[in-house]
Each structure stands twice: as C-alpha cells, then as structure tokens.
C-alpha positions as CSV (number, residue, x, y, z in Angstrom):
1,X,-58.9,-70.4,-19.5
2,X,-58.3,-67.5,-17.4
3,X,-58.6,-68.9,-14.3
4,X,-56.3,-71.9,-15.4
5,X,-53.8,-69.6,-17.1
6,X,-53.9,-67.6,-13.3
7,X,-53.1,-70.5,-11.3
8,X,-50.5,-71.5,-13.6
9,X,-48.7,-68.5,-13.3
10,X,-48.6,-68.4,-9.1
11,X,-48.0,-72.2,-9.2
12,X,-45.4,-72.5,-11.7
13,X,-43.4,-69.1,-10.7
14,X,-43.6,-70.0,-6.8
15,X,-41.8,-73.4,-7.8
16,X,-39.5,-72.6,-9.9
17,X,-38.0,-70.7,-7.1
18,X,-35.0,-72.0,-5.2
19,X,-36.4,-73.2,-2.0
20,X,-33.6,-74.2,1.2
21,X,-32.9,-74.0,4.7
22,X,-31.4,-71.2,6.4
23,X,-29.3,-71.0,9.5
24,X,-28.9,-67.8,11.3
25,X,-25.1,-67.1,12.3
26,X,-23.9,-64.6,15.7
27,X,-22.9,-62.0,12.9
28,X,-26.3,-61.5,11.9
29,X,-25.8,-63.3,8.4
30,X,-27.4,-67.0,7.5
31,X,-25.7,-69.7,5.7
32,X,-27.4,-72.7,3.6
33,X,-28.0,-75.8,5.1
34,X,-27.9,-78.3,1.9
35,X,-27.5,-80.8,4.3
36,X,-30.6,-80.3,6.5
37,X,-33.5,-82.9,5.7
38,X,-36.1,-79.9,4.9
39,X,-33.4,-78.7,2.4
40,X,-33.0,-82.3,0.8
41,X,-36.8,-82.8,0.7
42,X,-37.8,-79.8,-1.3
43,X,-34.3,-79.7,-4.0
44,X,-34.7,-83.6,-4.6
45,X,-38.0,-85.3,-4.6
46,X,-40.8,-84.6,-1.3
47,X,-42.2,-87.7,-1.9
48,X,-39.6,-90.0,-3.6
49,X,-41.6,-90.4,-6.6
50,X,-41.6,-86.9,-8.8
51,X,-39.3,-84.1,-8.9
52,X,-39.3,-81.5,-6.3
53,X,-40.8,-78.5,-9.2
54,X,-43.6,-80.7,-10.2
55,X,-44.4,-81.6,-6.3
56,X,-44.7,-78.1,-5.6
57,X,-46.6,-77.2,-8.2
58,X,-49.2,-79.8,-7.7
59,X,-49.0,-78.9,-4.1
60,X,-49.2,-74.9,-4.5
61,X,-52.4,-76.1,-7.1
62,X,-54.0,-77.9,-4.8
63,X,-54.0,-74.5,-2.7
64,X,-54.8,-72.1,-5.4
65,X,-57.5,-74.1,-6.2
66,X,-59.0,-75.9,-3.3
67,X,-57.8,-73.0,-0.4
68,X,-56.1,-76.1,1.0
69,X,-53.2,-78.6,1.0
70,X,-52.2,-81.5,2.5
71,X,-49.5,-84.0,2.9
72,X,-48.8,-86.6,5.4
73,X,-45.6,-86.6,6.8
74,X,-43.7,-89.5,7.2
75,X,-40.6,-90.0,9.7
76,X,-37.6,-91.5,10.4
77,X,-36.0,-93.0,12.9
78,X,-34.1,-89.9,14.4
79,X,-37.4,-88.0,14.1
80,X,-36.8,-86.0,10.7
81,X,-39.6,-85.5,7.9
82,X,-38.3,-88.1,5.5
83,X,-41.1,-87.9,2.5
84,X,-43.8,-86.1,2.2
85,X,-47.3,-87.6,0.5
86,X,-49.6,-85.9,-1.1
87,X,-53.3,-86.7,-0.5
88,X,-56.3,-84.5,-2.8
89,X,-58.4,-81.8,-0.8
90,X,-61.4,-83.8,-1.6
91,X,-60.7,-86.4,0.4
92,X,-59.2,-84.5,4.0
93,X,-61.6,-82.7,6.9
94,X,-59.9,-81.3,9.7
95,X,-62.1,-82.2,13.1
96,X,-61.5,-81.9,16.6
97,X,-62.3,-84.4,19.3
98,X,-65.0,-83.6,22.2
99,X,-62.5,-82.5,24.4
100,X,-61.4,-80.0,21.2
101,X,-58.6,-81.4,20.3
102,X,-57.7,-80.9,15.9
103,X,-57.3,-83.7,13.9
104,X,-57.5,-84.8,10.1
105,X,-60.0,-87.7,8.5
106,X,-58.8,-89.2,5.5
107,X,-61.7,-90.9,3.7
108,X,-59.9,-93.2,1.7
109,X,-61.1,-96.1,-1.1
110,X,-61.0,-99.5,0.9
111,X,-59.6,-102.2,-1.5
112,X,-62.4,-104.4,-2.3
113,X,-61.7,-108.0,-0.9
114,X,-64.7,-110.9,-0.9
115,X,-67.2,-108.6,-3.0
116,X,-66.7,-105.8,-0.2
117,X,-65.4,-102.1,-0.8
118,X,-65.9,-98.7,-0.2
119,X,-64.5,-96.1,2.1
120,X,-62.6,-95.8,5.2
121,X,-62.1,-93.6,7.4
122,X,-58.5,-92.7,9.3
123,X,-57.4,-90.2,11.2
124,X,-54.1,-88.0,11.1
125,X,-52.6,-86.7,14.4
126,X,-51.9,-82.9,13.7
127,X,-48.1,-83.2,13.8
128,X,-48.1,-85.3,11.4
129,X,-49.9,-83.4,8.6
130,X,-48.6,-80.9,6.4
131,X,-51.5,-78.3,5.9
132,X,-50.4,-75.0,3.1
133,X,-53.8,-72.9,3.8
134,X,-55.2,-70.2,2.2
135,X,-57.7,-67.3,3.4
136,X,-60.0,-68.8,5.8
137,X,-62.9,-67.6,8.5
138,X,-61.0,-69.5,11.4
139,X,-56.9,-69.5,10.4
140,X,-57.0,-73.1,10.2
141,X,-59.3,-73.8,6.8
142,X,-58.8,-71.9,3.7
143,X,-61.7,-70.4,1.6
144,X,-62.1,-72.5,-1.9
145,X,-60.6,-69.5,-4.2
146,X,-63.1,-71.5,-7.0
147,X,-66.1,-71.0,-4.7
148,X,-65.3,-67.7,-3.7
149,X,-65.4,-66.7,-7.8
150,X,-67.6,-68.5,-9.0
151,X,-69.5,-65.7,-10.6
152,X,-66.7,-64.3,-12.8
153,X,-65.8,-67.9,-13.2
154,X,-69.3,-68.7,-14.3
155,X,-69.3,-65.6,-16.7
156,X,-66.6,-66.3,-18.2
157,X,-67.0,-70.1,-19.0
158,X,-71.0,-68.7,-20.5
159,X,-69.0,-66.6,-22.8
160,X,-66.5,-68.8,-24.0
161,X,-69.6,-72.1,-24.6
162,X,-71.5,-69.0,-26.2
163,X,-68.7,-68.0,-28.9
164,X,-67.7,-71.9,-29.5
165,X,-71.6,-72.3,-30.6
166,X,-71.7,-68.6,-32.0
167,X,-69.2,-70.1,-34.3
168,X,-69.5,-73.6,-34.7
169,X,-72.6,-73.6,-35.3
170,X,-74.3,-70.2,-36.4
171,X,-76.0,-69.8,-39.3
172,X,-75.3,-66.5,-41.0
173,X,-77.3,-64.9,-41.8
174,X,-79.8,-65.9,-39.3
175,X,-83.2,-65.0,-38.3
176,X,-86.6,-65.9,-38.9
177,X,-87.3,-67.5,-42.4
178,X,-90.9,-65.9,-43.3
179,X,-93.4,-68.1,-45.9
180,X,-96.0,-66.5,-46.9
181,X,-98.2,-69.7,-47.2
182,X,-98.5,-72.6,-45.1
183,X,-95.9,-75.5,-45.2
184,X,-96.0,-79.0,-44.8
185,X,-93.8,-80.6,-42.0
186,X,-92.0,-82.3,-44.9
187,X,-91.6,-78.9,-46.6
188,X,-90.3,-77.2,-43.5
189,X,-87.6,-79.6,-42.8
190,X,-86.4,-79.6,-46.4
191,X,-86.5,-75.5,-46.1
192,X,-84.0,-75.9,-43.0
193,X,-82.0,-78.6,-43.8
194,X,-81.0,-76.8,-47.4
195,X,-80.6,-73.6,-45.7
196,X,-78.2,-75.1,-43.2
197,X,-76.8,-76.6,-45.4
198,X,-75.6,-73.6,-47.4
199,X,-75.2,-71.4,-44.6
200,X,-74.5,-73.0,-41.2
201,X,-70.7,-73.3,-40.1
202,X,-67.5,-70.3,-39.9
203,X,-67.3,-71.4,-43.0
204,X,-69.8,-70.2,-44.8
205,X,-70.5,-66.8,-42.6
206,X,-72.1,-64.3,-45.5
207,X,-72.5,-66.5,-48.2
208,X,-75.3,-64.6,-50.0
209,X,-78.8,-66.3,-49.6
210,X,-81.4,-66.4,-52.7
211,X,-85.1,-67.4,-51.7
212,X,-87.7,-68.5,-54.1
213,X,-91.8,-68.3,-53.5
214,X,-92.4,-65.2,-51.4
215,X,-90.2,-66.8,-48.9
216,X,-88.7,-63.5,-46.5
217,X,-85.5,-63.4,-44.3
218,X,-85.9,-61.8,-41.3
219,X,-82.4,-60.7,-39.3
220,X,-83.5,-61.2,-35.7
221,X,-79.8,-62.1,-34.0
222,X,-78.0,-59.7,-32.0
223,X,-74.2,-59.3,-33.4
224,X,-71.4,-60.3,-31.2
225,X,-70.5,-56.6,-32.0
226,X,-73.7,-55.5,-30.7
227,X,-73.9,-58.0,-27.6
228,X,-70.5,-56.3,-26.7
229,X,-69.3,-60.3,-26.7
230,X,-65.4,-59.3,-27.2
231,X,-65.1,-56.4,-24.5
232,X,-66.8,-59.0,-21.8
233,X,-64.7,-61.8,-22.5
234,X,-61.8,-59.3,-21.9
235,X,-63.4,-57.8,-18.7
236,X,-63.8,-61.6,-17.5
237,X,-59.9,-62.0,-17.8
238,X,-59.3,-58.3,-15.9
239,X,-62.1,-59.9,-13.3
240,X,-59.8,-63.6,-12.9
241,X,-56.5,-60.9,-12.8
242,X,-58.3,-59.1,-10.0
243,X,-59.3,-62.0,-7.6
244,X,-55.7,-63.3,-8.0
245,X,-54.4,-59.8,-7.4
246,X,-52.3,-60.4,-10.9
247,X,-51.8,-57.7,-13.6
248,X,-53.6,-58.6,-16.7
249,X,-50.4,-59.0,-18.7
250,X,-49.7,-62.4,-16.0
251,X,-52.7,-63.6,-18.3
252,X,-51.8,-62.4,-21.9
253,X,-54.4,-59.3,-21.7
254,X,-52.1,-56.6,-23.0
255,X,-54.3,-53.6,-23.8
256,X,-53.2,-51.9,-21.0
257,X,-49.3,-52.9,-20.8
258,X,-46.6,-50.7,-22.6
259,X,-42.5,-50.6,-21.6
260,X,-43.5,-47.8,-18.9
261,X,-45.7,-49.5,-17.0
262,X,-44.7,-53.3,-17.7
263,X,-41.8,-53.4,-15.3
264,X,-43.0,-52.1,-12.5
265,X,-46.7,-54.3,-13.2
266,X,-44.2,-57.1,-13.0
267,X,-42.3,-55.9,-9.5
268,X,-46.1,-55.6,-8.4
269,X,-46.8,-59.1,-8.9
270,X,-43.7,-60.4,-7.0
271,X,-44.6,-58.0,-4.2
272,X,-48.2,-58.3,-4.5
273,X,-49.2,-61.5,-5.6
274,X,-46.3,-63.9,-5.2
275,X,-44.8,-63.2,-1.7
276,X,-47.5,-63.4,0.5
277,X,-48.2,-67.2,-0.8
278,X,-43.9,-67.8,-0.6
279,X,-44.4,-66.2,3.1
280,X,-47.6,-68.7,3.4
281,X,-45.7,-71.6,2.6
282,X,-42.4,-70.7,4.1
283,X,-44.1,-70.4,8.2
284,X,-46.0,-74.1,6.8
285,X,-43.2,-75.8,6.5
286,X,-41.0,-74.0,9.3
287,X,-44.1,-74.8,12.1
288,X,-44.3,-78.4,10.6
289,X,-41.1,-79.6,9.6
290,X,-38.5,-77.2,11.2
291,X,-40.2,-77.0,14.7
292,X,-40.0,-75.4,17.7
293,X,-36.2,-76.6,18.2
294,X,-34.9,-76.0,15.3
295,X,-36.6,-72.3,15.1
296,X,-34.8,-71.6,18.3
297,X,-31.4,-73.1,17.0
298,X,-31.7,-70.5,14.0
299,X,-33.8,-72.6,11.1
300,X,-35.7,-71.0,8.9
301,X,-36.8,-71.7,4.9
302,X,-36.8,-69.2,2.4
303,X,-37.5,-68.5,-1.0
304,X,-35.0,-67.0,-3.0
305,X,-36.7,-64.7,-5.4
306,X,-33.3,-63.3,-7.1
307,X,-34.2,-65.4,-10.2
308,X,-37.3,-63.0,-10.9
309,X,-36.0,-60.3,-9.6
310,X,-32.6,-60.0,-12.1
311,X,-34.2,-59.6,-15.6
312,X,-32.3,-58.1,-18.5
313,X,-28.5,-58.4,-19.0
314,X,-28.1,-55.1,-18.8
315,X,-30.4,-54.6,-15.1
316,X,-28.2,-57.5,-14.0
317,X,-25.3,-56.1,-14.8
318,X,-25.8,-52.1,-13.2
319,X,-27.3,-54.3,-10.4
320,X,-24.1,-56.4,-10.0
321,X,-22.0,-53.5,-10.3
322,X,-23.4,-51.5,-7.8
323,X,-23.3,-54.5,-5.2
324,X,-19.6,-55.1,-6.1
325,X,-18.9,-51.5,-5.9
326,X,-20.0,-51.3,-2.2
327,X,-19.0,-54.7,-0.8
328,X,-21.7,-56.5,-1.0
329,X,-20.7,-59.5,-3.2
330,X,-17.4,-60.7,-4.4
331,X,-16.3,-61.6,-8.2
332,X,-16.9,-65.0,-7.0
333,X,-20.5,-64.4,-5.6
334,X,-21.4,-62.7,-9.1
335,X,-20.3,-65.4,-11.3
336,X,-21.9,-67.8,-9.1
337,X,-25.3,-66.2,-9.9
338,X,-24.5,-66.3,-13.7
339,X,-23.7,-69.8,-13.5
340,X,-20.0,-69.4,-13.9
341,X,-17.3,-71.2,-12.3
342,X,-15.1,-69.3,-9.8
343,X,-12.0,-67.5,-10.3
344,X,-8.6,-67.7,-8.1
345,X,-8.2,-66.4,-4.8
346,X,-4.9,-65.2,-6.4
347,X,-7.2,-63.2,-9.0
348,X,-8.8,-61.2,-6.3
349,X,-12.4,-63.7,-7.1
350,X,-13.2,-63.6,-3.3
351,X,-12.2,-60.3,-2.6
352,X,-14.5,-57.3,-1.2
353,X,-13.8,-53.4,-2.4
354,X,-14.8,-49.8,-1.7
355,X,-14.6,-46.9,-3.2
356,X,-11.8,-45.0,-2.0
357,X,-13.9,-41.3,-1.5
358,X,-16.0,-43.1,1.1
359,X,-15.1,-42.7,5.1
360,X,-17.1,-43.4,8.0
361,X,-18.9,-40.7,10.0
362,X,-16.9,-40.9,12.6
363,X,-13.5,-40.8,11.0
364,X,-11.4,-37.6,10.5
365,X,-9.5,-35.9,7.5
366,X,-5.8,-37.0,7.9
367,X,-3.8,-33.8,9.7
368,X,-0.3,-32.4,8.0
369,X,1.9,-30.8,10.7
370,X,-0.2,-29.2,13.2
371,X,-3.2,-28.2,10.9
372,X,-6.5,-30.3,10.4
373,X,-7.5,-31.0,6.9
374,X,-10.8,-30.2,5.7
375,X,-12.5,-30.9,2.2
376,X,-11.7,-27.7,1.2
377,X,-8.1,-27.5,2.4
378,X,-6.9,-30.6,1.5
379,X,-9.6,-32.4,-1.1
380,X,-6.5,-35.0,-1.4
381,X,-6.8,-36.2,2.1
382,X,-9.6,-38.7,1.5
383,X,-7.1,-40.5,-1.0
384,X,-4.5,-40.4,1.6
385,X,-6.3,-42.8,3.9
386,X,-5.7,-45.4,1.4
387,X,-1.6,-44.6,0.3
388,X,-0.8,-48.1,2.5
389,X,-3.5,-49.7,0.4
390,X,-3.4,-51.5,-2.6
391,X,-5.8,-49.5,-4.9
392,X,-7.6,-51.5,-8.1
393,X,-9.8,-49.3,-10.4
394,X,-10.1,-46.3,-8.3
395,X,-11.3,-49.3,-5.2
396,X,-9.6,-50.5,-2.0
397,X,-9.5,-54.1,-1.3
C-alpha cells in the first residue's frame, strides 16, 4: 500500500499541474501559446479518447512504475504531433540496427484469423516515439523503480500477508495443546476443531479457555508486540518514502510531522521529489514534439507549479501583496489566479505600482536652489520625485 500510495502521490500531483507551451519574447519574458498543437494536446485529450489528467497520470505511472513510457506519435499533414497513443512498457524494447541505429519493437497480439494468432512484431522509427525515461545505466532506458526495491517492497507486502493472517486467522491464545495420554486421530481432530472453534478469529482474541483431562496450554507464539510487527510496518513506509525521496507525511506516516516542520517537508517534496520528474518530462516532450525548430524559434513546455506552491489564504494573500507591491503582477493578474473575472482598465485592474520611497541607484536626491539634497537634509525629497505623479495608497502608478 505504500508503494501504491507513493506513486499516486508523484503521478496525480505532476498532472494536476497546468502543463502549456511557452514562447520566449525579445524582452526576455514568454507568453502562452494555447494555440500551439503541444499545448492543445496535453489541456484537451493526448490521445482523443480520455482526458488530458487521466492520460498523464497513466503515462507518469507507467514511468514510476516500469522506469519507462511510451507513446507513438501520430502526425498530420503539416507535420505536427496530432495524438498521442499509449502502448504498456511490457510490450516496447528499444534496439538498434547493425549499423547502430535505435529503434522501438512493439510485440503486439496478432488478431487470430483461420485458427491462427499470436504476436507480431513492428518496429517504430525513433522520431516517432514518445519515450518519458527514468534513471537508467545508458540515458536511453530507465531502471524498473519496482525492481530496484524490491526488497523493502518485499518486506513490506510479508508484513502486511503476516498481520491479515495474524488476524484473520490466529487463535488466541495459541500454543501447543499438551495431553498427557495418547489420542486417537478422531480425538485429536475433535480437540482442534472445538478449540478453533471457540478461539480462532479477531473475534474471539482472549476468550478464556477451560481444559478438561490433564490437557495443558502451552503459549509458544511470539506477540506482534514482541516481533516488533507495528514499528516495521512503519519503517517499511519511511523505507517506500526514502526510495521516492517523499517525506513520510506524502504517505500518511505522521509521527514525525508537526506545523514546524510540515511546510517546509512539503516545499521539499516540490523541490526534491516533484521537479526533477516535471524537468524529465518537460525536455521529453520539447526533444520529441517541439523539435529542433521550434526550440530555436523560442518553444519550450513548462509546468506551472503556482497551484502547489500558493497554499493558505492567508500565504496567498502576503504573497500577492508583496508581488503587487513591487510590480510584478497587476489587480488583474491576481484575480486571474483566484479565479476571478477582471476589473476595468478604468479601475486601475491592469495597472503596475511602486512604492514611492524606492529610487534607482543611479538616480539623485532632487536639488533646491543651488544645494544638493541628501537623506538627511531633505528626507522629503524622495516624495518629491513623485509630486507630477498620481499617488494611490502611498504607490505610484
């Protein structure tokens, strides 16, 4: 359950993110390109057929799971991607010819015709595959995250099948049932089938056992107490937290979380955890699907990890003020991110302030007569800059 709960996390944060195409602009900004094919793949449907969060997900899974992903990209006539299918790790090797050239097999299920069937083979020209890889010995294939912790996997899934029998079907008490004559087969059986009977199941966990004819019970179980069974099925989910590089909170272990340390856990994760895959999947689909050309015309994908990033009302808001308060965004841009409509140009929505006690470096103290100011002279000259300005709330516009 850990490991499930793990990839869930990664794969369900990662896409639930807003996912587009950028273009860089001479000023050294970047506008959205809703228009671009990329961008109308990945905020519609990839593939035509599901929604572009459940896609991803499946697709980042596949990844998390396998170390690789794959989709075959189908074109249109002008030559951009226009779906994207999905096809299962399992079934996609990535060769290279004799002379050393890559390419993908697909062994797929042949449809059976005349009694016939089974698989065949077809290969994928490089270009035309969308590979999202993982950690891997050669850059090209990822490592199998499953096979790589298989161990703590393994532990982990020993402990869980251990307390489902511990407590479906224990017998408490248990032990060794000592007769101090010999039994019959018959006898035996009727001696265990009463005394499960009475004591096997959650249920009936210390039910008080009465024995007649010199029959003994002898406790020979180990306690889960004793086995230290709790404390390794929490190590086990510290162990899944570690390989993913998630703190253990990510998978509901909370013994080690307070308000302290629970923020800055959760800006570790974005940094830690979730950015290298966004960065993984972000140069995938800019080598495959943006190319060469559009790199050099300024394209480039991004995730946008604002949504994470803004958490309580009241970090939005200090974090919204201090962007308006410097320029940064507009009334407009602010609202926007709430999900509000926008406001008048005539009610100053798309208008940038500063504080009026800020000047550049370079700029001088305004000069009365023939005498200089200075911040101790005149500490009025800074507001002076601004007398031809029109001043809102102690800002400039």
């Amino acid at each position: 359950m850990a490991w499930y709960a793990a990839i869930r996390v990664i794969t369900e944060d990662l896409a639930s993110l807003p996912f587009c195409v950028f273009k860089k602009i001479p000023n050294g900004g970047s506008l959205v390109q809703e228009k671009q094919p990329v961008s109308q793949l990945f905020n519609w449907s990839p593939d035509g057929e599901c929604t572009s969060i459940n896609w991803r997900e499946a697709y980042d899974g596949h990844v998390c799971g396998w170390g690789n992903a794959y989709a075959e990209i189908e074109w249109d006539a002008i030559g951009a991607p226009k779906k994207l299918h999905m096809l299962h790790p399992s079934i996609v090797l990535l060769k290279r010819t004799k002379g050393g050239d890559l390419f993908y097999e697909i062994q797929e299920q042949q449809q059976a015709s005349s009694g016939g069937g089974g698989l065949k083979n077809r290969k994928i020209a490089p270009w035309n595959m969308l590979h999202f890889s993982g950690l891997g010995f050669n850059g090209l294939v990822g490592y199998a995250p499953v096979a790589l912790g298989r161990e703590g996997i393994g532990l982990g899934k020993a402990l869980e099948q251990f307390g489902a029998s511990f407590m479906g079907n224990g017998a408490l008490p248990s032990g060794v049932l000592e007769y101090p004559g010999k039994m019959t087969d018959e006898a035996r059986a009727n001696l265990r089938n009463e005394w499960n009977l009475v004591h096997q199941g959650s249920a009936a966990a210390n039910k008080i056992a009465i024995l007649q004819q010199g029959v003994k019970f002898v406790a020979s179980q180990i306690s889960p107490e004793q086995a230290q069974f709790l404390a390794s099925r929490q190590f086990q989910v510290v162990e899944i937290a570690r390989i993913w590089r998630l703190p253990p909170h990510k998978l509901a272990d909370f013994t080690t979380a307070h308000l302290a340390n629970l923020e800055a856990a959760n800006d570790d994760y974005i940094i830690s955890c979730l950015r290298p895959w966004a960065i993984r999947f972000e140069e995938c689909i800019n080598f495959k699907l943006i190319g060469r050309d559009g790199y050099e015309a300024g394209l480039y994908t991004k995730h946008d990890f604002r949504p994470l990033l803004l958490k309580l009302t009241k970090d939005r808001a200090d974090y919204y003020r201090k962007m308006w308060e410097i320029g940064i965004y507009t009334v407009n841009e602010i609202r926007e991110l709430e999900g509000l409509n926008p406001i008048p140009d005539s009610d100053g929505g798309n208008l940038r302030f500063k504080p009026v006690n800020i000047m550049g470096l370079t700029e001088k103290l305004p000069v009365k007569g023939n005498e200089q100011s200075s911040d101790d002279k005149n500490p009025r000259g800074l507001q002076e800059i601004f007398t031809d300005r029109s001043v809102l709330n102690g800002h400039a516009a």
